[in-house]
N, C-alpha and C positions, 0 to 999 in steps of 0.2 A: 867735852869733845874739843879735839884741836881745831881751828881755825883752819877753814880750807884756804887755797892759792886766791890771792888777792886779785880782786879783777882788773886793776891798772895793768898786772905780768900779762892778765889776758889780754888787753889792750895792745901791749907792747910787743904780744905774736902778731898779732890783728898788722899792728903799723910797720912791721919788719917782713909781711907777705903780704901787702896790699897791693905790691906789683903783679902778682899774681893773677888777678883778678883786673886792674886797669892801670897794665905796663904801659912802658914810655915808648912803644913801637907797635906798631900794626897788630893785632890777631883776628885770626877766625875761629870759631868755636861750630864745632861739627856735633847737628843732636843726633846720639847715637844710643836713642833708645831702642827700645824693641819694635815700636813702630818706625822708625827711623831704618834701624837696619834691615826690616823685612821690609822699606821701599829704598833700597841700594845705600844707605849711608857709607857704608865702608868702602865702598868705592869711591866714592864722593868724597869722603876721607883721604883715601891714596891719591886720586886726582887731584887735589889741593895741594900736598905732600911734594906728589912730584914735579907740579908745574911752583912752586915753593924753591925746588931746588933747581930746577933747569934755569929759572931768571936772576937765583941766587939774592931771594927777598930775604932780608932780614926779619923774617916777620914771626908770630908766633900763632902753633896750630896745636889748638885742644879740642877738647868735647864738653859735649855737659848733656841732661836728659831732656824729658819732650816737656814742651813748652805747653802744652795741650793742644794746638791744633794741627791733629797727627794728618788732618787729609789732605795738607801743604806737605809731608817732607817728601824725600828727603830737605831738609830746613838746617841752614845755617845764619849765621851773624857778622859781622865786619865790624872790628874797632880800631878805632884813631885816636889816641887821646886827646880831651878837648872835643870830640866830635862827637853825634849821632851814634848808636848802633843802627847797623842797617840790617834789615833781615829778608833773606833770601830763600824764595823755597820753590818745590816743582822741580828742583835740579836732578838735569842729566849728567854723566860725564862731559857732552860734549858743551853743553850750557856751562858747567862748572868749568871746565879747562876754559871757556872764551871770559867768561866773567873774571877769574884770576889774571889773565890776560891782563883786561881792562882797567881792573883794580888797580895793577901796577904801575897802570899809567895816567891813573887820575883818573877816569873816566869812572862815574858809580853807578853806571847803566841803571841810572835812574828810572826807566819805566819798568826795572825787574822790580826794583824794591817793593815789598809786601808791607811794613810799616815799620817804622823807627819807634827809639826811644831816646829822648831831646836829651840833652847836654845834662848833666847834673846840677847845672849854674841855673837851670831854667825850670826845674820840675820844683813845686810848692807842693808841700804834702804833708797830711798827720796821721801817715801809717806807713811809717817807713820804719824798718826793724833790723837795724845793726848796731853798734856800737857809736856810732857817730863819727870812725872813721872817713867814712863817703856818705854823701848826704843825695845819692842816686834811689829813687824807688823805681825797681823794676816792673811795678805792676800800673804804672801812668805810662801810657803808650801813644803817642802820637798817632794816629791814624790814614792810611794814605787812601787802601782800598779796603780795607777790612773792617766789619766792625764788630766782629768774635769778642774784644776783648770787654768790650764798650760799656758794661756794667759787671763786669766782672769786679769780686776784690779777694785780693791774693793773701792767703795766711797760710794753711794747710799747703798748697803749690805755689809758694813765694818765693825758692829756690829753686826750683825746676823749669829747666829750658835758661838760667843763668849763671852756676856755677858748676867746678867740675865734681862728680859725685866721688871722682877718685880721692881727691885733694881734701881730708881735714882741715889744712890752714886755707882756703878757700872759704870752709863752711865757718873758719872762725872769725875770719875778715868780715865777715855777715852776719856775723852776732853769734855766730856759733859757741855753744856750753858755757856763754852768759850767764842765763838762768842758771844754768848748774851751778856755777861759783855762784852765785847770789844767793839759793837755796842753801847751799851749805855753810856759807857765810854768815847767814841772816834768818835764817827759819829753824823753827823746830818742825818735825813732823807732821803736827798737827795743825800749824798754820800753812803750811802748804795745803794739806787738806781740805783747810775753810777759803780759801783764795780760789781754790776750783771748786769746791762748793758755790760761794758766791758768783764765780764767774757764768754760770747757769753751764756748762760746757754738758749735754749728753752723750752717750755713747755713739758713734759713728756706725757700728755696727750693724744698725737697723733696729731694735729696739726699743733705743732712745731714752737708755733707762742715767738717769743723773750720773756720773764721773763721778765727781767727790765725795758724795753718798757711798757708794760699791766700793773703794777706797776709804772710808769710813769705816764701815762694815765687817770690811777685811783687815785692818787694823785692830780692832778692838777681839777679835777672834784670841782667847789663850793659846798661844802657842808658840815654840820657839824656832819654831822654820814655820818661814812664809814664801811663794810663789808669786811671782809677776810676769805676765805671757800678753805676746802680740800675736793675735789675731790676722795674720794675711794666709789666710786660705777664702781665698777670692772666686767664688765661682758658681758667680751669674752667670750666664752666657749675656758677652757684651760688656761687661766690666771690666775695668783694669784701672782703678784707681789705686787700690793698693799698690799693685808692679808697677806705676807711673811715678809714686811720690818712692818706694825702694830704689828703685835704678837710677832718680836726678836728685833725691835729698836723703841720702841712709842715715847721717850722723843727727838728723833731725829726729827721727822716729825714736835711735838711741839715747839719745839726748830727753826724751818727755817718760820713756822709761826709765831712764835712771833716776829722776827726779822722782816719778812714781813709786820706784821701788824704794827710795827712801821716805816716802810719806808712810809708806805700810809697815816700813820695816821688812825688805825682804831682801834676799844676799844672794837668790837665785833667780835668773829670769831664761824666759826661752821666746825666741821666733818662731813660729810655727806658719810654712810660708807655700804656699804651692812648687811640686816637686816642678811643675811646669813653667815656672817661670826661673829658668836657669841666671840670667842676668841680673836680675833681682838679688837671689843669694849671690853670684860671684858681689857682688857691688858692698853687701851688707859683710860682708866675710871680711872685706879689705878693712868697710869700714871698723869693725870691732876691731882689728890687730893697729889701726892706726889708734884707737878710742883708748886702747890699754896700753899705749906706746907714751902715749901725753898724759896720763895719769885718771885720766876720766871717767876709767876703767878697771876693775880687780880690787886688789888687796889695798884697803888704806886710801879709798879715792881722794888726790888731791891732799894728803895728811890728815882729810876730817876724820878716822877712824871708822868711816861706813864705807863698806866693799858690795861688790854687785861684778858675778860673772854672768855672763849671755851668751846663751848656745843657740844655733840654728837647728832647727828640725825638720825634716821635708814632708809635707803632707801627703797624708796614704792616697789622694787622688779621687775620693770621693765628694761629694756635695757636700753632703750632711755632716762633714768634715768641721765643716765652718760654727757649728750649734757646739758651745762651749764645753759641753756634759762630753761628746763626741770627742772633741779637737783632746781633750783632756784623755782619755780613751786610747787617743792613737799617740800621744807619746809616751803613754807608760807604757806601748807597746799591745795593747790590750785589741779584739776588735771594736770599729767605729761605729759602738750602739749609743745613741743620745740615752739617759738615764731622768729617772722623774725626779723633780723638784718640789719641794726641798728634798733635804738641805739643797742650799744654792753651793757652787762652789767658794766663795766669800768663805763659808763656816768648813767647806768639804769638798775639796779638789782635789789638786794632783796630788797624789800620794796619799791620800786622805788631809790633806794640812789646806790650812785657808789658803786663796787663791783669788789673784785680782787678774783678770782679760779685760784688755779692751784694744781695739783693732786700729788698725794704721794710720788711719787719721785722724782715730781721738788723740794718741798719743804724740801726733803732729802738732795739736793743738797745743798742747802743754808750755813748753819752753815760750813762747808767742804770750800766753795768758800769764806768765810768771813776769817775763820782760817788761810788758803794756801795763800788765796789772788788769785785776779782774774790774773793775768798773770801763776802763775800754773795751775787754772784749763783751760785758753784759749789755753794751750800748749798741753792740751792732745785730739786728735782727728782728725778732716779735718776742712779746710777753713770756711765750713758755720754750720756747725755741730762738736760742741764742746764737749768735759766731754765723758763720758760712756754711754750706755743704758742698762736696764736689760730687759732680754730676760725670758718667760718662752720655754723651749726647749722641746717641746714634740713630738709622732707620732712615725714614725718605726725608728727608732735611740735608739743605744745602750745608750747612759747617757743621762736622764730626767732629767728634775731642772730646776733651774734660773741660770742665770748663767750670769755677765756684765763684759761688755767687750766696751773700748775702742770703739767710733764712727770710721769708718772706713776701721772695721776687714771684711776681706772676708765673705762672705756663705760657703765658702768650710773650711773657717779655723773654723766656728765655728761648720758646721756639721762634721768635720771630726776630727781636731785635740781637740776640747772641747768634742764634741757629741760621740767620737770616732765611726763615721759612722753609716750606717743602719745596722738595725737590722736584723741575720741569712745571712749578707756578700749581701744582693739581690742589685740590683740595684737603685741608685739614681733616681727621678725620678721628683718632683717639689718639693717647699716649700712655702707652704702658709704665708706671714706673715701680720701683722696689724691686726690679728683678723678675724671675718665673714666679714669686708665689705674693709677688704684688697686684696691682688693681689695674683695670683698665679704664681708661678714664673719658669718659664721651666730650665731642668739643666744645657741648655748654658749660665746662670745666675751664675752659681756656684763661680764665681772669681769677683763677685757682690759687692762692697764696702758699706757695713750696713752703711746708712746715709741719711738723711731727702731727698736731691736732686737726688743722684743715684737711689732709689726705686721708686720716683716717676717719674725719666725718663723712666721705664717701667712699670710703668704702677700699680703699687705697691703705699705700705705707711708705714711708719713705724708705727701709730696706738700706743696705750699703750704699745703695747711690747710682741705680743703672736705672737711665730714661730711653725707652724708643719711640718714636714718633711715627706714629702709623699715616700713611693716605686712605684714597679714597679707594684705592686697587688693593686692599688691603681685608680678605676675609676675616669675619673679627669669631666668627668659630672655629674655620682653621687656626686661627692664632692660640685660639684656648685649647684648643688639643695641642697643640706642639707642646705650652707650658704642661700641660698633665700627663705629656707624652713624657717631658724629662724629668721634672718630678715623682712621679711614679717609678721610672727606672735608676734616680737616684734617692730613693726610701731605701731607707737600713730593712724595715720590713718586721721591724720590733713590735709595732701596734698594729694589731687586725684592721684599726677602723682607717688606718693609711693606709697598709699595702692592700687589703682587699677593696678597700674604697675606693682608691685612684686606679686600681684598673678595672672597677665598675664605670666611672666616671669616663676613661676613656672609651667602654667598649660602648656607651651611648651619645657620646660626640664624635664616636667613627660613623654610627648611624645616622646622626642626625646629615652631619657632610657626607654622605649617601641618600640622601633625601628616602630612608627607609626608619626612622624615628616614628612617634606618636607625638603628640606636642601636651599631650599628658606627663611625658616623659622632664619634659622639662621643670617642673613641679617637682619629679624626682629628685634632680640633680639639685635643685637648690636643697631639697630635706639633708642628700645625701651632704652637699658640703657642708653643713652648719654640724651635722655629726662627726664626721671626719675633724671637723676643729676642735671639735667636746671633745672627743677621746683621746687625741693625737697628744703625746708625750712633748714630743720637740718643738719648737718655731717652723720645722718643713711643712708637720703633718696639720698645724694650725692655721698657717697661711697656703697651704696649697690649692686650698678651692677656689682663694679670691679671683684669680682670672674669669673661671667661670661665674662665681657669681656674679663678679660686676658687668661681665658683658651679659650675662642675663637682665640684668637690672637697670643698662642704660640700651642694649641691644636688641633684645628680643623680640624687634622684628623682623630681624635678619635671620634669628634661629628659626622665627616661624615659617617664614619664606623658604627658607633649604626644608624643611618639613611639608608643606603645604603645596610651593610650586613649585618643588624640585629645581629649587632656583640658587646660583651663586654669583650675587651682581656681582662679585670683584672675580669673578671668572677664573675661582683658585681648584675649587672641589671637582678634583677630576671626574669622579663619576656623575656629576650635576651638566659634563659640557661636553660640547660636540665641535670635532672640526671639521668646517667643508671647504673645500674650493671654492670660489666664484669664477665660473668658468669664461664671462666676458674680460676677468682682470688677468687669467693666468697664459700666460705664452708659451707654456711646454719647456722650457729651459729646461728642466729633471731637476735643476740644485735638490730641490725639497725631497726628491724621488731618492735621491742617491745617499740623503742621509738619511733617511728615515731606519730605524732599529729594527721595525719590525716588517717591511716591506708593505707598509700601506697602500701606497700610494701608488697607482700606476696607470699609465695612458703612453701614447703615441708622443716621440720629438716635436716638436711645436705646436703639440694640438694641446687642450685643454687635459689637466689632468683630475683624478678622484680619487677621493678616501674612502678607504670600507671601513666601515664604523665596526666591524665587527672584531678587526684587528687593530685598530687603532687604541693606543696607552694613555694618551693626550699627552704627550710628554712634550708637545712646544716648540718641537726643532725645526717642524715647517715654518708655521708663526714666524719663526725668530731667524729661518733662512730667507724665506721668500722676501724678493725685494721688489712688488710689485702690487702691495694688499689684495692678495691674490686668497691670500686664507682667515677664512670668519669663523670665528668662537663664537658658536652658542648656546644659551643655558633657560631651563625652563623644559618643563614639559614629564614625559610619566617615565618612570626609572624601573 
């Protein structure tokens, strides 16, 4: 095999576009992710642009993707070299045009800034991942108000929210296809294989089944076509790690696949990517024509004699899309039925030919473990679950995002000291994680070690990586019908014991939140889920009862109560409550009168008014109009 591109030439792209990245004049860097642009970046964008050109700054205006704390943007950054980055967020246009302003004049309207990152000269650090170009770690943040980031550690989102996802030479200046020349340089196959083997790396997928193993597996398959595929069909409700780490770091994810598909030996690979996340693929699309432009890419990569083309493929839009047997299904074009195992895809995938998946931010990992080297990344986490996981962090908690962190880290550290708590001070109350067909997790949970074997000793899973933080206004049977609500309507419908299960399973959590259940019934629903997991073919139809079970199992005095007293303390289950007037609080104003949907409500201009319960939906609008606690929810009583 010829010798690939020596990595000093990579160096020497690295030291010929390091201005790129930390020029010798001003810039601002606009995050124009997706949650970025659905809270106005590209105005924010143009607003910079134009007040740039009206003052006639020399200055320089890019982008890059979400840093993770999406519920600050629209969020940008300011650099000077030799200075701080400063980061800025909550921007309006007119906030943006006065801070531009300001900036030009020196002024760095210090009470905006949200928290800097110190001088390069100043940060000490043993997880920094470039070349040795710039000796800046972007993930030691200096703190002013925030403290999101404060046990955070960055590998998987170590580019994101700092360089541009358009820019190659950006991602190269930052250690970009390092690894890749090293691997072709210096490895055969098989010792890439044992380097992620030993680095303990599992699949990110949910799973959790070993990287270098499945890669093993699929290598030793007879055969002279092999398959290598990324998993981003995303879809949790509430997730977006996969379209987070696509839109701010593509040439990463490229970059742990190509290294993959040469451990296996394969010369084809595919993204298989939700049709829904259009910026994701625009971003991944540039990156491949830039990735085969610089050799990294096609025929002869680099001169070593091993090639690897990559296609994009848009997801058929389903769930169950995401269960490999499925995903494999829908790009041979086939319908999206998950198939029983074995064979695995390993010995029998696409096309029948062995086939290695693994999903967005296993493959993130890659280049990061091949660089450090596997005894750095086995160092960071627990016993059997190694590296970091990224979390999307949503629900009643004050800081929303992504946010990784170390395998290991409590529940309490990461809702309390990343999350900084629930939202309006209310009470902790569960946290759902793994998604709809993950666990819900009671508060005596809170000192919980996030890790592949602790979550699934109760009853939990770590799943791709969506956490919601429930309160205490939070019905936790309502919430198990919602997951069985959307699991059930996204089951392929292949195994009896899923699709007739799960809308067994719902039509007696609709009763139960109707306080018309048996509490007999409940006994059912636990037989019913543990059968539904026997039978079920796929990962939907094997985890889909865990909602229910575990709030059965850390809950069920709440299920007993909605059965018993017709009761819903978190005052969700409409037909459990009642809205009345308090006629000493209400003054006749009509507000509540004049919206109500269905004409409930009615009385006399400034006399007290009433609801007839007989027309009444509960649907809130009084509650959430009247500005006088003039309307009382009640619950309890005979249905």
């Amino acid at each position: 095999m010829t010798k690939a591109i020596n990595t000093i030439n990579l160096e020497d792209i690295a030291k010929k576009e390091v201005e790129r990245l930390y020029p010798k004049k001003p810039k601002i860097v606009v995050s124009k992710s997706t949650c970025g642009l659905a809270s106005g970046a590209a105005k924010i964008y143009e607003t910079i642009r134009n007040e740039i050109d009206n003052l006639n700054l020399d200055w320089i205006l890019t982008e890059t993707g979400c840093i993770g704390f999406c519920q600050i943007e629209p969020l940008i950054y300011f650099y000077q070299p030799g200075k701080p980055k400063l980061f800025y967020g909550n921007l309006t246009e007119k906030k943006t045009s006065e801070l531009i302003q300001a900036l030009a004049k020196g002024d760095l309207k210090k009470d905006w800034i949200l928290w800097k990152i110190e001088d390069e000269e100043n940060i000490i650090t043993d997880t920094k991942f470039n070349l040795g170009i710039d000796d800046e770690l972007e993930d030691i943040v200096h703190y002013e108000k925030y403290p999101f980031f404060s046990k955070q550690r960055k590998i998987v989102l170590r580019n994101c929210g700092f360089i541009d996802p358009n820019s190659i030479e950006e991602y190269i200046v930052k250690g970009g296809y390092s690894a890749l020349t090293k691997v072709l340089n210096d490895y055969k196959p098989q010792d890439v294989i044992d380097i992620v083997k030993k680095s303990g790396l599992r699949g990110r997928g949910g799973a959790g089944f070993p990287t270098g193993l499945k890669w093993e597996l699929c290598s030793k398959e007879e055969s002279d076509i092999r398959y290598i595929i990324c998993n981003a069909d995303e879809g949790d409700p509430g997730a977006y790690m996969n379209r987070s780490v696509l839109e701010g770091d593509p040439h990463s994810v490229i970059e742990g696949m190509i290294i993959g598909a040469y451990a296996i030996g394969s010369s084809e690979g595919y993204i298989y990517v939700r049709a829904e996340y259009p910026l994701a693929i625009e971003k991944l699309k540039e990156a491949i024509i830039q990735a085969e432009e610089h050799g990294f890419l096609g025929e002869n990569i680099l001169d070593s004699g091993f090639s690897l083309r990559i296609s994009i493929v848009k997801g058929a839009g389903a769930f169950v899309c995401g269960e490999e047997t499925a995903l494999i299904a829908s790009i041979e074009g086939r319908p999206v039925d998950p198939r029983m195992r074995p064979p695995f895809p390993s010995k029998s995938g696409l096309w029948d030919k062995p086939t290695n998946i693994n999903n967005v931010e296993t493959w993130n990992n890659v280049p990061v473990i091949i660089t450090r080297g596997h005894e750095w990344y086995s160092s960071l986490g627990t016993e059997n679950s190694k590296g970091t996981k990224v979390f999307s962090l949503v629900g009643k908690i004050k800081n929303t995002g992504l946010v990784e962190v170390p395998m290991g880290i409590t529940l309490r550290e990461i809702i309390y000291d990343i999350g900084g708590g629930i939202l309006e001070n209310k009470k902790f109350k569960a946290i759902q994680t793994g998604g709809p067909s993950g666990g819900c997790l009671h508060e005596k949970h809170i000192d919980l070690p996030v890790d592949y074997d602790s979550l699934a000793k109760v009853g939990s899973i770590m799943g791709s990586g969506g956490m919601i933080v429930l309160d205490e206004e939070t019905c936790i049977v309502d919430l198990a019908k919602f997951f069985i609500d959307f699991t059930r309507d996204e089951s392929c419908g292949t195994c009896s014991s899923c699709r007739e299960g799960l809308d067994a399973y719902y039509e007696i959590l609709t009763r139960v939140t109707e306080g018309k259940a048996l509490v007999s019934e409940l006994n059912l629903l636990e037989e019913l889920g543990q059968t539904i997991i026997d039978f079920s073919l796929c990962g939907l139809g094997k985890t889909a009862p865990n909602p229910v079970l575990t709030t059965l199992k850390y809950f069920r005095d709440e299920y007993i109560e909605h059965i018993e007293e017709k009761k819903c303390r978190a005052k969700v289950c409409k037909a459990l409550i009642e809205f009345t007037i308090v006629s000493e609080n209400c003054t006749g104003c009509e507000a509540c009168a004049k919206l109500c949907p269905q004409e409930a409500i009615t009385g006399e201009s400034k006399k007290p008014h009433k609801i007839n319960p007989d027309l009444c939906v509960q649907c809130g609008i009084c509650f959430d109009t009247c500005r006088f606690d003039a309307i009382s929810i009640s619950t309890g009583g005979t249905v």
